[in-house]
N, C-alpha and C positions, 0 to 999 in steps of 0.2 A: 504494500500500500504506500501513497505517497503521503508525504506531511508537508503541511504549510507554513510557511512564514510571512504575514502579511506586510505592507510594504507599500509605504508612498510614493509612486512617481509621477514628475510634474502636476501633482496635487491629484493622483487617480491611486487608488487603492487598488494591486495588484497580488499575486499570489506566484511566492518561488517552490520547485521542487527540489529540497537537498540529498534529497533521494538518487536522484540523475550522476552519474559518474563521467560525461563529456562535457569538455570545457577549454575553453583556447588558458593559452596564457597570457597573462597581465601584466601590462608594464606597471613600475613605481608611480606613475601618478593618477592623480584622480581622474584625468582626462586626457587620450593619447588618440590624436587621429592619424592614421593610416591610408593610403589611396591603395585600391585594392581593384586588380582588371578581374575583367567577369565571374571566373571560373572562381577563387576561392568564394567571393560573397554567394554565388549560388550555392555552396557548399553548405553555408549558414542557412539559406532559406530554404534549401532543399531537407537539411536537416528540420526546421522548425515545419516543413510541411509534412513531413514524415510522422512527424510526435503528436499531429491532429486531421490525418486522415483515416479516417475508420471504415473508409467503402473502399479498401484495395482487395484484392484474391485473396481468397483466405482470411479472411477478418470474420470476427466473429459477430455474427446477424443478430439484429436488434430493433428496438422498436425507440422512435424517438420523437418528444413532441417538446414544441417549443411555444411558449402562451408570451407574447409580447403586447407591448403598448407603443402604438406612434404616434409621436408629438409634431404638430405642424410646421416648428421652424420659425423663419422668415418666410412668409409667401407675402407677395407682392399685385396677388390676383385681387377685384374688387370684389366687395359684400358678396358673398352668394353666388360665386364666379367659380373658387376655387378648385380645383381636381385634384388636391391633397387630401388623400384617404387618411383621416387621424380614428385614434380609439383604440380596443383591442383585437386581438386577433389571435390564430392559432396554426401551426405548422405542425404536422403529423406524419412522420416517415418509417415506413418498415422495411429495411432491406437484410435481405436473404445474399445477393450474391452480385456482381456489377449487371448481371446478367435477369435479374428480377427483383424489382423493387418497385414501392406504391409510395408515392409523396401526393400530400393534399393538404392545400390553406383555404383558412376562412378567414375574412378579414373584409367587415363593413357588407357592405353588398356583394361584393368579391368574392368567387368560390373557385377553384379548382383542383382536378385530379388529375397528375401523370401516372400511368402507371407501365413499365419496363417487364414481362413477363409472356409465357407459352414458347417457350425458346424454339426456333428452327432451324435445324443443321442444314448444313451446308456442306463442300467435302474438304473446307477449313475449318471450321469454326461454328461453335454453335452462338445464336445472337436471338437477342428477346424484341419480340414484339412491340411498340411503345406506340400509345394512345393515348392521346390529350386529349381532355376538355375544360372549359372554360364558361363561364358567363361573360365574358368581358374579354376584347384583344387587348385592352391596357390593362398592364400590369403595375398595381399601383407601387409608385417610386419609394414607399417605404418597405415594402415588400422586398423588392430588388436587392435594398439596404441589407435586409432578414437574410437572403440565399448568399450575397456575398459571404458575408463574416462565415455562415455556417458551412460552404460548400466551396468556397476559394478565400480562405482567409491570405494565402500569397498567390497572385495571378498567375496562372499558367505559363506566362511571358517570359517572368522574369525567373522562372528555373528553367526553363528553355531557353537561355541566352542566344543560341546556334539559329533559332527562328527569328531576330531581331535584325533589322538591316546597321541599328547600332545600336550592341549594349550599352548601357547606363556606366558609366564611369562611378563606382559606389566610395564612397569614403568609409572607413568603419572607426568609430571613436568609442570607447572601453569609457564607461561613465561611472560613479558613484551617487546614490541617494542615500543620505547618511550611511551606515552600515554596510550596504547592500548594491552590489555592483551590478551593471547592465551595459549590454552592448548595444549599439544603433548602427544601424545601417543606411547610410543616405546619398541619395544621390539628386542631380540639380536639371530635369529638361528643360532643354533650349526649347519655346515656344514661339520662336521669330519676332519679329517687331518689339524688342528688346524686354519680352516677357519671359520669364523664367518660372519652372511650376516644381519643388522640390516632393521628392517621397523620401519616406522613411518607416524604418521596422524596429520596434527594440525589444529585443532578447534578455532572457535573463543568460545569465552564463553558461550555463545548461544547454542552451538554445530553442529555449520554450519562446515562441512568440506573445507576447502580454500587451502589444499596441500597437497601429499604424497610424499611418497619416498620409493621405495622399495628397494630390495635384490641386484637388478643389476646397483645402483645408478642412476636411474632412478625416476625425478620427476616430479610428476603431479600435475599443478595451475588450481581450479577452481576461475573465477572470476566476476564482474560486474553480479549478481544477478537477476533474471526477478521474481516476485512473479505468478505463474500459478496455476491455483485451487488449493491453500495451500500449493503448494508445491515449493521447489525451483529449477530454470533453471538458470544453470550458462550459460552467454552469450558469455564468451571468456575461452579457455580452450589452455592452453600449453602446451609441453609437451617437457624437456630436458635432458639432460645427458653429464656432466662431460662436462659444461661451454656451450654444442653446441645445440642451435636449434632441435630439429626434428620435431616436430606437431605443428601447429596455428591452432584453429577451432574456428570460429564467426557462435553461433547457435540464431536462430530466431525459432521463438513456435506460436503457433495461435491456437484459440477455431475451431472446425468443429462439426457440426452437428451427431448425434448416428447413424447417414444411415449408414445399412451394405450394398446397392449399391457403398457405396466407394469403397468398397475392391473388385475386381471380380476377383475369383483364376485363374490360367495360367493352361493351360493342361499341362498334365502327372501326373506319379503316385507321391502318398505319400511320401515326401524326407524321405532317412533312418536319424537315430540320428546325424550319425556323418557329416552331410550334412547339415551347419549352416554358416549363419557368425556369431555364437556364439562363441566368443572366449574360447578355452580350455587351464584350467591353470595346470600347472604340480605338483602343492601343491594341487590340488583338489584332485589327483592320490594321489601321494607320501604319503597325512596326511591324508584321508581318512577311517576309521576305517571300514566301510559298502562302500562299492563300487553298489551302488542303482543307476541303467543307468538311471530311471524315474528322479529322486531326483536330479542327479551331471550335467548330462548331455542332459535332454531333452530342447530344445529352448522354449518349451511351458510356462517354468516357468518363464520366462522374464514377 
């Protein structure tokens, strides 16, 4: 089992695992930055994405639901105008194997079901069926918010360095918050017309991810830890922007049995690709060297 040590950074209350036995070494001061080309920082984020992926082969199948509340933000739309779906909501996933799994939210007037199952061989590969529906083609933007953190907490991009026409030149700086040391990882795009949009990840030393921050000042806290077949579920998940609330999700995990009777597909046909609640990023487009619809874009590879 793992144990926590809680822990203030940048005024967000975070959770270390002392239990973990990987860890770079530190230099003598509080604050040491480093300029680091692609391959070692993916190192770091491929490790942080490894210790919170729980839908690889062989992972052990589970039942997982997420009850959140979204906060409106800053919206700028007038009286009675706005398409900001705020209130609660719920996120319900059962996955058996990459190859059969059922996700479904509710949220506001908002309802849908994917479901990935009834496999059919091929003379490579066996591959599941997947059917969506929806009440609604928009997918409400706090929702989006919900599926990043819990299903790409680090982009696919940037552990694929080798798919990017130019990696991110990362800086890595070794930090201290009283006690308690963390590493960040950051780097600075060039956005032309003399705009610059910086990301960053910070790890504990372990290399547990506990925060990001991307391009649109946008930041994402994972925290309070659950250890599930090796791997890590964060149990409270935040999500702000420039001082304001938007996302609370308290996620609860459980073991379920391999029965593919869990999953039973909904009639109609084969959803096409671009029919997901798979979030699409626009840096997958834009930094993309091979644009592979299989590889960027199929929901299968969740």
């Amino acid at each position: 089992m793992y144990t926590y040590l809680p822990w203030v950074l940048l005024g967000l209350l975070f959770f270390v695992s002392p239990a973990k036995t990987w860890s770079p070494q530190f230099g003598s001061s509080a604050a040491t930055d480093r300029r680091l080309n692609p391959l070692p920082s993916v190192d770091w984020l491929r490790r942080a994405d490894d210790e919170m992926n729980i839908r690889l082969p062989g992972s052990r199948p589970f039942r997982l639901r997420a009850t959140f509340h979204a906060y409106p933000g800053l919206d700028f739309a007038k009286p009675g105008k706005s398409e900001i779906i705020t209130g609660d909501g719920t996120y319900e996933e059962t996955w058996l194997s990459p190859e059969r799994w059922r996700r479904e939210v509710t949220f506001g007037s908002y309802h849908a079901v994917e479901i990935r199952a009834d496999g059919m061989r091929t003379f490579q590969t066996t591959s599941g069926m997947r059917t969506f529906q929806t009440t609604s083609d928009y997918e409400p933007s706090r929702l989006l918010m919900l599926l990043d953190a819990l299903l790409y907490p680090v982009p696919r991009l940037l552990l694929e360095p080798q798919l990017q026409k130019d990696p991110p030149l990362w800086t890595l700086r070794e930090l201290s918050a009283g006690p308690l040391r963390y590493v960040q990882l950051r780097y600075v795009e060039d956005g032309g017309n003399g705009h610059s949009y910086p990301h960053s990840y910070n790890l504990t030393p372990q290399g547990i991810l506990v925060r990001s921050d991307d391009e649109m000042a946008m930041m994402t806290s994972w925290q309070d830890d659950e250890n599930f077949g090796g791997r890590i579920v964060p149990r409270l998940i935040s999500v702000r922007a420039m001082d304001r609330e938007l996302l609370t999700v308290r996620v609860s995990i459980q073991g379920v049995p391999a029965e593919p009777s869990q999953i039973v597909q909904i009639a109609g046909p084969t959803a096409e690709l671009g029919l997901t609640l798979k979030p699409f990023h626009w840096n997958e487009v834009h930094r993309a060297k091979v644009l592979d619809p299989v590889m960027v874009f199929a929901p299968g590879n969740l």
